[in-house]
N, C-alpha and C positions, 0 to 999 in steps of 0.2 A: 653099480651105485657109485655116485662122486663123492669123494672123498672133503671132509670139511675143510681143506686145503685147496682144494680147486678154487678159481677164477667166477664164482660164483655171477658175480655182478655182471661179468663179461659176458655172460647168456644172453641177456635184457640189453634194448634199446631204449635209450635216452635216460639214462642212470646218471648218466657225466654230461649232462647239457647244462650250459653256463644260461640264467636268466639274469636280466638286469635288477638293478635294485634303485631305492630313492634315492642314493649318495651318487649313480650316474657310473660306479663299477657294476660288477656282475660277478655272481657267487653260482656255486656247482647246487642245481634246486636238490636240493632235500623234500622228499615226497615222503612225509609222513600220516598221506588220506589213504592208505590202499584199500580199506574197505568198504571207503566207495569205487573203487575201481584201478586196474594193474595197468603197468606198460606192459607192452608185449614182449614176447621170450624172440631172439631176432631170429631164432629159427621158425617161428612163426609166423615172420612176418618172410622170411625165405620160402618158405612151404606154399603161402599163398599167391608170391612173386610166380614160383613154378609152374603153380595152377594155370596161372593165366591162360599161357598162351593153347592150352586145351580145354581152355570155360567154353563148356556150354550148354542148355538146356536137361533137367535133368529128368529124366525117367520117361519113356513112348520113343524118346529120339532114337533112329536106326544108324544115324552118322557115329564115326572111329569114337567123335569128341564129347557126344554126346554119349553115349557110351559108357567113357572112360569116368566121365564126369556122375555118372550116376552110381558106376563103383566106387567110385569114391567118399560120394556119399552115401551109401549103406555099409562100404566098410565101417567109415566112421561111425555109425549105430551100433555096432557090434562093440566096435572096441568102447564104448560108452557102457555097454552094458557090462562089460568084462570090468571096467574101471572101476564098475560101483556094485558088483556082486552082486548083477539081476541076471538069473538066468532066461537066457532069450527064448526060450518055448512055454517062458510063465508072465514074463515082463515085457512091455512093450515101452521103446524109447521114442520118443515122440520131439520134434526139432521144433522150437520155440523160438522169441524175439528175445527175453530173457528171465527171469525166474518169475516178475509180478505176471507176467505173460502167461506160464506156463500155471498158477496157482489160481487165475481168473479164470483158466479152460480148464481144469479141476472144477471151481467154481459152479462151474457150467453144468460140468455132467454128473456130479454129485446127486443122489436121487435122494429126496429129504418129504418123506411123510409130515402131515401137519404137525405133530408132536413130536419131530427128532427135530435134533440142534447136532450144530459144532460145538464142539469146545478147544478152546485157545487160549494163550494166556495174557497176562498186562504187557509183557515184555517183550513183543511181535513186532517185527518191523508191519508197518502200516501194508505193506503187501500182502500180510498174512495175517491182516485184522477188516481191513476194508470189504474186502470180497464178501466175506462171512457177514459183513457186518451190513451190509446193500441188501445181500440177499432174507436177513431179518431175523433165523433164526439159528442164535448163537450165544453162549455163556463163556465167560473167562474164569481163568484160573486168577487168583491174587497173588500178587507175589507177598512171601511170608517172611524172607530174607533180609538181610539189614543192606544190602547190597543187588535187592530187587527180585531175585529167584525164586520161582515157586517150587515149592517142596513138593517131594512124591505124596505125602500126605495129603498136601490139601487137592491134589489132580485125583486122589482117591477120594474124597470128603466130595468132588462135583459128581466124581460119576457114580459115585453112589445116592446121591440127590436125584442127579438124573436118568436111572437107572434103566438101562434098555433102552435108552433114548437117544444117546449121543451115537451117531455114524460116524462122526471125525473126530480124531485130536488132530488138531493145525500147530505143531512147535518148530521154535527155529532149533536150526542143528549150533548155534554157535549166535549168541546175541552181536549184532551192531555198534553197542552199545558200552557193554560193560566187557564182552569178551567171554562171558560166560558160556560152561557148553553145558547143558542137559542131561540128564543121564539115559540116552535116547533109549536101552535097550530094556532098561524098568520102564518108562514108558509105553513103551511098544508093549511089552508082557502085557501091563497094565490096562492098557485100553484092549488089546486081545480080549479080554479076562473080561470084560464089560460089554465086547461085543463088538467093539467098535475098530475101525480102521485107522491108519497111522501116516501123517503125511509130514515127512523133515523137508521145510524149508532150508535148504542146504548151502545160501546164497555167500554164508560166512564161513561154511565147514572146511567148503570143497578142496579148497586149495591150502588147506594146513593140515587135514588129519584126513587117515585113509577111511572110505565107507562101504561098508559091506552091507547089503540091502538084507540081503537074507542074512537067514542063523541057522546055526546047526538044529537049533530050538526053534522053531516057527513062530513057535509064540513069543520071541524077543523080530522078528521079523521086516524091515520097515516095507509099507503098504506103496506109499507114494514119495519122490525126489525130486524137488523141484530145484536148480541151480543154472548160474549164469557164468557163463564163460569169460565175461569182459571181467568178472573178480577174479581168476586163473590165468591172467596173463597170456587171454588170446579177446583181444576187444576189438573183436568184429561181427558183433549184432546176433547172437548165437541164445539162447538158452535153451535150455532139456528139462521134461517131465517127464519122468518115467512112472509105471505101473503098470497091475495087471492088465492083460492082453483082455480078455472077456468085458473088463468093465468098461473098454473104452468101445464097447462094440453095442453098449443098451441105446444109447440115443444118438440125434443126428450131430454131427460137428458144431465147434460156436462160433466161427469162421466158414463159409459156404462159398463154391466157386469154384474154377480148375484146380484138379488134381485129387477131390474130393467123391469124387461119382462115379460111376459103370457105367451109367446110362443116364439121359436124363430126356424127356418128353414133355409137351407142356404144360400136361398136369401128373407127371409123379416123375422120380428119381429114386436111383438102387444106390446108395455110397456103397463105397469100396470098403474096404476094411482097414483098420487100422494097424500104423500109422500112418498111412498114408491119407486114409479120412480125415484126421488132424493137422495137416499142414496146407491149408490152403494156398494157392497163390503159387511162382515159379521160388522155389528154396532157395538157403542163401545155402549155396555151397561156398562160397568162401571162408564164411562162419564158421561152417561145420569142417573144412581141413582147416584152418587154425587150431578151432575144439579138440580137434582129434593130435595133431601133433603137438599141442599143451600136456596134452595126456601122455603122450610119451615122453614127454622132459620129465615131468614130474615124477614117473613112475622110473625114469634114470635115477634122478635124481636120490629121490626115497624118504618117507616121510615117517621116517626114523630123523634123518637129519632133518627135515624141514622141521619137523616139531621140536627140535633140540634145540636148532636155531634161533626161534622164537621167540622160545620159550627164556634161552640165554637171552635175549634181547629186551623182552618185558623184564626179565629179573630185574636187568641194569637200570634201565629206565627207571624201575619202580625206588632202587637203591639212590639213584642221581636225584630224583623227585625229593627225597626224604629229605635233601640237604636243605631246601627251600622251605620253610613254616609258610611262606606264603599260598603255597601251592595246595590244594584244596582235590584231594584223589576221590571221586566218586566210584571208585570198584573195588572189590581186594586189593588193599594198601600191601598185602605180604610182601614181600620179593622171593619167598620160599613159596612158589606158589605151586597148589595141585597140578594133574594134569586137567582141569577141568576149566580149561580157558582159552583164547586164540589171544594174539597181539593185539588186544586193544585198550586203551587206558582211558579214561573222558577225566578231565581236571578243570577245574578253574581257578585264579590266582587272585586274590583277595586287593578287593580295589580299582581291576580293572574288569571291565566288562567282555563276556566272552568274544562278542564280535569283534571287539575294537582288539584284543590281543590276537587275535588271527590274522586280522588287519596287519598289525604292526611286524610281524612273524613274517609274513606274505612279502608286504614292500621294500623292507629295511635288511630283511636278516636271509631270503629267497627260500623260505620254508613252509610247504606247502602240507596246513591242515584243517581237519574240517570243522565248524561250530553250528551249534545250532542244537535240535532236539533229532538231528540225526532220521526222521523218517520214521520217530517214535514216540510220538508226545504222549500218549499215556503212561510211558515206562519213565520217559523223564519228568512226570510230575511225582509221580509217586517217588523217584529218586531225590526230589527236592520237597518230598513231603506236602504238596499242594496239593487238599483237599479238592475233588470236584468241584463242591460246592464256588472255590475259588476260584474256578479257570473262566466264569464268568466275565469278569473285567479284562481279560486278555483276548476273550472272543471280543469286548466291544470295541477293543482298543484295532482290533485287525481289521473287524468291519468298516471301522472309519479310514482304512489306509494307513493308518502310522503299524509300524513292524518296532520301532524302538523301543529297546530294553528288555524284550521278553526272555525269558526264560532261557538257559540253554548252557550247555557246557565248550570245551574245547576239545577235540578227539584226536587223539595220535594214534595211527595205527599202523601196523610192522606185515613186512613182507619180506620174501625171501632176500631178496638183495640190499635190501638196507643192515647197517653198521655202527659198532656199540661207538665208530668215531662219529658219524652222524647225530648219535644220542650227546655224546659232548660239545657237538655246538648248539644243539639243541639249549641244551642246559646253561651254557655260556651265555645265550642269547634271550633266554628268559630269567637270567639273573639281572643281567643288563639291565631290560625291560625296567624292571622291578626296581632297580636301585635308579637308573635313571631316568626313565620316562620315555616317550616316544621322540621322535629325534626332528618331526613335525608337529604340524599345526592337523588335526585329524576330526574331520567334518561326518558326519550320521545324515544318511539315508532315508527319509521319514516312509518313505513308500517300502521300502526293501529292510532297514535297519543297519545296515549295511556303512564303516567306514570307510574312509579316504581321504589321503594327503592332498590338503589345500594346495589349489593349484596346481597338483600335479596328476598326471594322468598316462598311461604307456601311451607309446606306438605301437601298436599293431600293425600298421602298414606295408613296413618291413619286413615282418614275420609273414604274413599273411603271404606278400609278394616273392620268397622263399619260397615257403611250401609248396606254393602254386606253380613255382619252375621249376623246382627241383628237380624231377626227370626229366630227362631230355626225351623226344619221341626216336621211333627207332623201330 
C-alpha cells in the first residue's frame, strides 16, 4: 500500500499540462469534472503501449499473438471478478462499451411478467432511469431528503405497494450529483426480502470505495454491477456487467453476430454461452488490459487512503466554500461529513448563471468543470424544488432550439490526484469572479446555452497537429 506521502499525482498523465487561457498566458488545467470521466494512470497507458506489438484477434486464433492476446483478456475477467467480490463459478463478467452499455443489456434480458415493474429512484443518472423507463414498466422511489435521498423507509413503503411485483431495484452505488452513497447493503437485504433482485449502478463507486458483491449474509448480497472503466482512470472504451452466470444463459444476446454462436444455419442458431454470448463483435482488448491494470493500481494504492483522501478534500472544499455567502451548496454543506458520500459538491453563485460561471472558470482561470443537470434532470428539479407540473415551459423552450437559462448547477468533483492547493485557487478564482466580474465581454449560445468570450475563440490547430505527430513510426 502507498503511503499518503508518496508522489501520488506522479502515477497519472496530464495532471501538469499547461492550457492556455483568455489573457494569451497558460495555467497548470485544474480538472475538477472527474466524474465525468479520469485521465489515465501512465501505467496504464504503459501497459497498453506493451500490448501492442502482440495485439491480436482474440479467442479461436491458433497463432503465439493470438493466443497470448486472449489470455489476457480472460485473465482480466477473473481479476474483475476478484476486484469486486463475485465469485467466478456464481458470477459471470461480462465486457461492455461502458456502464449505460452494460445496464441497456440488463435491460435486455431482464424477464418482466405483465404485472412486475422495476423500481428505481428520482435520483438515477439517466442511464439508470431511461432503460426502465422505454421499456414501460417501472415505479420510483421519491426522494424524502432535504438533500434529495430516498430513505429505506420510503424503498420499503414502494415495495410494499408493490408487493411481489418488483423484479428489480435499479440504484446508483454513489449519486453524480450530490455525492451521496446509499446504503446499498439494507437495500440489497430489502429488496431480497420482497423478492426482488438488486442491481448497483457502480459508475460513481467504483473508483473511491471498495465493493464486495457478495456478503457473508446473502441477503445483503448485490445481484448485478454495472461500471465503466473511463471513471477509474483507464479511458479506453471498456465497461463491465457483472451477474449471475444462469441468468445470462435464459435468452438470446441483444447484440447478435461473431463470437455469439456454436453454430449457425439459415434457419436456426445454438449461442454459446456466456460471457461470451454477450460480447458481440472482435473485443476491445486494449480496454480490457487498461481495466485490468487500473485494478491493480488501485488495489496498490488502497482504498483506505483513496477514501481518506477524498474525503480530506471535500472537507476542505466544503470549509473554503463557507467563506463565500455567495456560494449557494446544493448537498451536505457539513464539512464533518459521514462516510456516506464520494467527492462531489454541485453549487451555484448567486447572480451569475451556472453556464456562464463555468464559462469564465474554463477561459480565464484554466479550470476545468462541469454545469448543467449532469445526466439527471429529474434529481435536479426536485433539488431546485420544480414541480413537474413546471418543467413544462422548459420542454417548450428546448423544443424551439433556445437551451438558455435553464436550470442547472455547477459541479466540482475530486479524484485521487487532485490538491487542497488546487482547491485554493479554485477559491481565489471564484472570489475574484464574484468581486469583479468576467474579465470579458461573454456572448450565450441560443442553440446550446452555452457562453463565450466575444471574439475570441482557441486554436486547436496546433493541438490537434501535436497529438497527431507525436509518435514517430518505428
Amino acid at each position: 500500500m502507498r503511503t499518503p506521502t508518496s508522489d501520488i499525482r506522479g502515477l497519472f498523465v496530464g495532471v501538469e499540462q499547461q492550457v492556455p487561457l483568455l489573457d494569451g498566458t497558460t495555467h497548470v488545467y485544474v480538472n475538477f469534472d472527474n466524474a465525468a470521466t479520469t485521465p489515465p494512470f501512465r501505467a496504464v497507458v504503459d501497459a497498453v503501449e506493451q500490448m501492442f506489438p502482440y495485439y491480436a484477434g482474440v479467442h479461436r486464433g491458433t497463432g503465439f499473438k493470438s493466443m497470448l492476446s486472449t489470455y489476457l483478456y480472460e485473465q482480466a475477467r477473473l481479476k474483475v471478478a476478484e476486484f469486486v467480490g463475485a465469485d467466478p463459478s456464481k458470477y459471470v463478467v461480462i465486457f461492455t462499451r461502458n456502464t449505460t452499455d452494460s445496464i441497456n443489456k440488463l435491460c435486455h434480458h431482464l424477464p418482466l411478467k405483465p404485472d412486475e415493474l422495476v423500481l428505481t429512484t428520482v435520483m438515477e443518472h439517466h442511464s439508470n432511469l431511461l432503460p426502465w423507463w422505454i421499456r414501460g414498466q417501472v415505479d420510483y422511489v421519491l426522494a424524502t431528503t432535504k438533500y434529495g435521498a430516498p430513505e429505506i423507509e420510503a424503498l420499503k413503503k414502494k415495495l410494499e405497494e408493490h408487493k411481489g411485483k418488483v423484479k428489480l431495484v435499479a440504484l446508483c452505488g454513489a449519486s453524480n450529483v450530490t455525492g451521496y452513497i446509499p446504503p446499498i447493503r439494507q437495500v440489497a437485504r430489502l429488496a431480497h426480502q420482497y423478492g426482488a433482485m438488486l442491481l448497483v449502478d457502480a459508475a460513481q463507486l467504483v473508483a473511491h470505495r471498495k465493493i464486495t458483491m457478495q456478503s457473508p449474509d446473502e441477503e445483503e448480497a448485490i445481484d448485478f454491477l454495472a461500471f465503466s472503466a473511463h471513471k477509474m482512470y483507464a479511458p479506453f472504451g471498456t465497461g463491465v456487467l457483472v451477474g449471475p452466470k444462469e441468468f445470462f444463459r435464459q435468452k438470446p444476446p441483444d447484440v447478435v453476430g461473431g463470437g455469439t454462436v456454436e453454430l449457425v444455419t439459415l434457419n436456426q442458431v445454438e449461442w454459446t454461452e456466456p460471457p461470451e454470448k454477450e460480447e458481440a463483435g472482435t473485443p476491445n482488448l486494449p480496454g480490457v488490459v487498461a481495466l485490468s491494470r487500473s485494478i491493480e493500481i488501485l488495489s496498490e494504492i488502497g482504498f483506505d487512503y483513496i477514501q481518506e483522501h477524498e474525503r480530506h478534500l471535500t472537507s476542505y472544499m466544503l470549509k473554503r466554500l463557507a467563506e463565500i455567502p455567495e456560494v449557494i451548496i446544493h448537498s451536505d454543506p457539513n464539512p464533518q461529513m459521514s462516510e456516506n458520500r464520494v467527492g462531489v459538491i454541485p453549487i451555484n453563485v448567486k447572480g451569475i448563471e451556472h453556464s456562464l460561471l463555468a464559462a469564465i472558470l474554463g477561459f480565464e482561470w484554466g479550470i476545468g468543470v462541469r454545469h448543467g443537470c449532469f445526466c439527471a434532470h429529474p434529481y435536479i428539479m426536485h433539488l431546485f424544488n420544480i414541480h413537474p407540473d413546471e418543467v413544462q415551459p422548459y420542454l417548450e423552450q428546448i423544443r424551439r432550439g433556445d437551451h438558455r437559462g435553464l436550470p442547472g448547477f455547477v459541479r466540482i468533483s475530486f479524484a485521487l490526484y487532485n490538491t487542497t492547493e488546487e482547491i485554493d485557487y479554485f477559491i481565489s478564482a471564484l472570489k475574484q469572479i464574484i468581486r469583479q466580474g468576467p474579465r470579458a465581454k461573454y456572448v450565450v449560445q441560443t442553440r446550446t446555452g452555452e457562453y463565450f468570450p466575444e471574439g475570441f475563440d482557441y486554436d486547436y490547430s496546433t493541438y490537434i497537429s501535436s497529438i497527431l505527430s507525436s509518435h514517430h513510426s518505428g
